[in-house]
N, C-alpha and C positions, 0 to 999 in steps of 0.2 A: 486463186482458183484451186487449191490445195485442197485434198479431200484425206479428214482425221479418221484411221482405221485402227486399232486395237486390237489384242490377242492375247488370247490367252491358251494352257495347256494345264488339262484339270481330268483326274482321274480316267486318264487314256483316249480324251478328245481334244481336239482343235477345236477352238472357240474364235472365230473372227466377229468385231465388232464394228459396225461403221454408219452412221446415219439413222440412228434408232433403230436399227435391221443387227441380225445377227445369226451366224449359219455357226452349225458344228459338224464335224467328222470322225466318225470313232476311227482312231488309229490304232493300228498291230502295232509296228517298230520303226525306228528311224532305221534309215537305208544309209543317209551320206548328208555329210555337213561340213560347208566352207565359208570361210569369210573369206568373198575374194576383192578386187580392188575396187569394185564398186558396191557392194553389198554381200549379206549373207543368204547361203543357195542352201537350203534343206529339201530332202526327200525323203516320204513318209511312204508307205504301205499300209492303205484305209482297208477298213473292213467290206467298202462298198463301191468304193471309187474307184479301185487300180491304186497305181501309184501318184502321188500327189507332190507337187512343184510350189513351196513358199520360196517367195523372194524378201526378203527381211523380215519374213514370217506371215505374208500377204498372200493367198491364192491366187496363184499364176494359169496353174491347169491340172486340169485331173484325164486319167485318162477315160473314164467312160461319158463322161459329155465334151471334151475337146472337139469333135467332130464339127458342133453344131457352128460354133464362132470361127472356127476356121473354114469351113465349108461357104459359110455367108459371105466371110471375110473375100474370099479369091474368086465365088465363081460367079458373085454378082457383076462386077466390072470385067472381068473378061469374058463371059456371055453377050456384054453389051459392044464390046469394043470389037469393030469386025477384023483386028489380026494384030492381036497382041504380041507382038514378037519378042520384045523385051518389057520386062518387067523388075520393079524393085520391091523389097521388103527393107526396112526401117524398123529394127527391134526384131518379136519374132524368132527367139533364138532357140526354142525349142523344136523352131522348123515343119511346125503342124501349116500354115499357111504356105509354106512351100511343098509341100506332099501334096498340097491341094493345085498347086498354079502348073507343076508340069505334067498330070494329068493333058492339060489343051495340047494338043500337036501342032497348035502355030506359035507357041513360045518357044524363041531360040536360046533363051539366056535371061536367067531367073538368078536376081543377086540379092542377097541377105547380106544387111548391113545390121551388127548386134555390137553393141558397145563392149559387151562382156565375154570375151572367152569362154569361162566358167561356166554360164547356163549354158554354152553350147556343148561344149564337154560335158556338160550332168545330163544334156537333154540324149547327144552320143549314147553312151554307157547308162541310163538308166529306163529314158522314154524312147527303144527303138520304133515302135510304132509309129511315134507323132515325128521322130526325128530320122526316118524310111529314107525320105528323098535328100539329102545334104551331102552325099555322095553321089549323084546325076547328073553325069559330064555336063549338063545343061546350069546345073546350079554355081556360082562361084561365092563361097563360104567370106566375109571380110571380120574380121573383129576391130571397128573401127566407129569412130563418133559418128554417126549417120546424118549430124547436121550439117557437121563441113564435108562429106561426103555429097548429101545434095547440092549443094556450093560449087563442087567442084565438075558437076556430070550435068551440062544445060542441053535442053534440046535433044533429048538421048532416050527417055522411056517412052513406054508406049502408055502403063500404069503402073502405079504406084502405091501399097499400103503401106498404112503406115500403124503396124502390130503393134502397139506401144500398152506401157502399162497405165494407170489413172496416173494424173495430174500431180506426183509426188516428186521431189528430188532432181534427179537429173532429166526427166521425163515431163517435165512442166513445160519446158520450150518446147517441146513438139508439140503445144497445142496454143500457140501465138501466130498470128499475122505474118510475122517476119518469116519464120519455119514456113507457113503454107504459102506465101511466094518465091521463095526457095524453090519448092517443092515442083508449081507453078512453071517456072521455068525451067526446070528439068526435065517436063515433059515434054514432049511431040504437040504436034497443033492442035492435033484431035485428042492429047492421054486425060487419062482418067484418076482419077486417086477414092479412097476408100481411106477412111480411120475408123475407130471404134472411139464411139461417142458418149460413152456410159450409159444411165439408167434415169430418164426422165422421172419414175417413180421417184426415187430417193436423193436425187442430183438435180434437179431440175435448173438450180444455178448456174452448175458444172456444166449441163446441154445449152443452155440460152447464153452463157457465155464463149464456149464451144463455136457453136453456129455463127455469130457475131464475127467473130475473128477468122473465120472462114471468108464467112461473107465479103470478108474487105479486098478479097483475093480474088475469086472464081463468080462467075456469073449463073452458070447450070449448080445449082445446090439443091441436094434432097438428101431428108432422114428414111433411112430402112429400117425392120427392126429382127429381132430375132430371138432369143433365150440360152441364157447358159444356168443351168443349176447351180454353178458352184461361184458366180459372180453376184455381186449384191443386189439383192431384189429377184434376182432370175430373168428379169424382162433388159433387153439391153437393145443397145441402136446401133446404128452405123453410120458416116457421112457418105454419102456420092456426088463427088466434086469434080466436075467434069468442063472442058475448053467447048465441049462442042457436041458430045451424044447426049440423050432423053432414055432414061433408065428404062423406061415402057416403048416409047415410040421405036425407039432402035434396036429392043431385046426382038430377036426371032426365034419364035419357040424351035422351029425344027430345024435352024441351024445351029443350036444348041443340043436336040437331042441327038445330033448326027454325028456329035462328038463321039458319043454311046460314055460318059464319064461315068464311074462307079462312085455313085456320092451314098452317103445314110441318112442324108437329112435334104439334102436342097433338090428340089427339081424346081421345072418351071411353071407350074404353079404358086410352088413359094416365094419363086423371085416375081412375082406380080404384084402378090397379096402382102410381100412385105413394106410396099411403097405407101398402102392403105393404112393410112397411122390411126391410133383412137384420138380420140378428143383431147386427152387428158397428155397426149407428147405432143399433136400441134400446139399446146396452146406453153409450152415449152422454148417456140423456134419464137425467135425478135423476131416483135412486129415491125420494126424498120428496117429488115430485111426488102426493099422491093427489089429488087435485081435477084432475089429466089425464085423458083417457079418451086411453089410447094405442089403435091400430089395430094389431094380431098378426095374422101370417099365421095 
């Protein structure tokens, strides 16, 4: 389920290649570069993005559309869940999905599990923005494998994402059967979990194999969708894996806006209209899925 990405760097751009798609970035200067013990951490200074996050020379995050995927990412499942008090992240170590989670006032303890030190430390010192919240009495920082971590915390969240990068390297088990029972059982009766599902456009394997391996787990399963410019295709998904809420039936608009959350991209409109999939990502999700309740225009 491995997805082949490519790069290049050619007369002062970034060139990523992947799935006959191909994005470029005019870069000013490299900022910092580490091989650290799980890969290599660069940061550029684009002419149009902010500052830019390769991970072995892969688009991680940029800062002027990070907003959108982490925004989707956190405040879909806990709008739905009515008191999320704890919460995990699984990768994420840039820290933009936890800027977003302690925004809610019923989260007591919001933990980032990042395999890597190093992006956490580049995301410190070079993305304060996206990496604001990582010092929030509320948050507790681990640099630790997030898989034996789940393993080790049953019964304990309320929800769950899981920030991870595509289906590469050490980041391929988080998208198996085994991982999302894991996961599964770490939650609460009622918790909820969230991944990022890639791009039906260009992956369409990667999603219908995705979903599959879900499926063998969690009984409430739906695709959301959303957009990031700087991720392949632009058009991307999310899973909502839930024991027990209905992403519509149990979202309440006005106990969400009485949070009063300062978002740039999500309200609750968007969390409705994103469960409204096109044609072309249903037909994406296994059909031997019957234990999904899919959401049809």
């Amino acid at each position: 389920m491995s997805v082949d990405i490519t790069h290049d760097f050619y007369n002062g751009w970034y060139l990523e290649r992947s799935r006959g798609w191909a994005l470029g970035l005019a870069l000013e200067n490299k900022l910092f570069e580490k091989q650290s013990a799980y890969q290599k951490i660069t940061v550029y200074q684009t002419q149009t993005f902010g500052k830019l996050l390769l991970l072995d020379d892969i688009i991680m995050v940029t800062e002027r559309d990070e907003f959108v995927y982490h925004e989707m990412m956190a405040h879909v499942p806990l709008n739905v869940h009515p008191n999320p008090e704890r919460v995990l992240v699984i990768g994420g170590g840039d820290g933009g999905t936890i800027r977003e989670i302690v925004k809610h006032p019923a989260v007591k303890e919001a933990v980032l599990v990042e395999i890597d030190i190093d992006v956490i430390n580049t995301a410190r010192d070079y993305f304060p923005s996206i990496a604001s919240e990582l010092s929030n009495p509320k948050v507790k920082v681990l640099a630790e494998d997030g898989v034996a971590y789940i393993r080790n915390n049953q019964n304990y969240f309320d929800v769950i994402m899981i920030d991870s990068s595509d289906p590469i390297g050490f980041a391929e088990g988080l998208f198996q059967a085994d991982f999302y029972q894991d996961v599964y059982n770490a939650l609460k009766p009622d918790g909820i979990m969230t991944n990022q599902t890639d791009s039906p456009l260009l992956s369409p394997m990667i999603v219908e194999k995705t979903y599959c391996e879900m499926q063998k787990v969690f009984q409430h399963l739906f695709m959301y969708q959303g957009y990031c410019l700087t991720y392949p295709g632009g058009y991307w998904t999310f899973g909502f894996a839930s024991k027990r809420y209905h992403p519509l039936n149990d979202f309440d608009p006005k106990r969400a806006q009485a949070k009063g959350l300062k978002t740039k991209h999500y309200n609750s409109h968007l969390h409705k209209g994103a469960f409204y999939l096109p044609n072309f990502a249903l037909a994406t999700l296994p059909a031997t899925c019957e234990q999904v309740h899919w959401v049809h225009g």
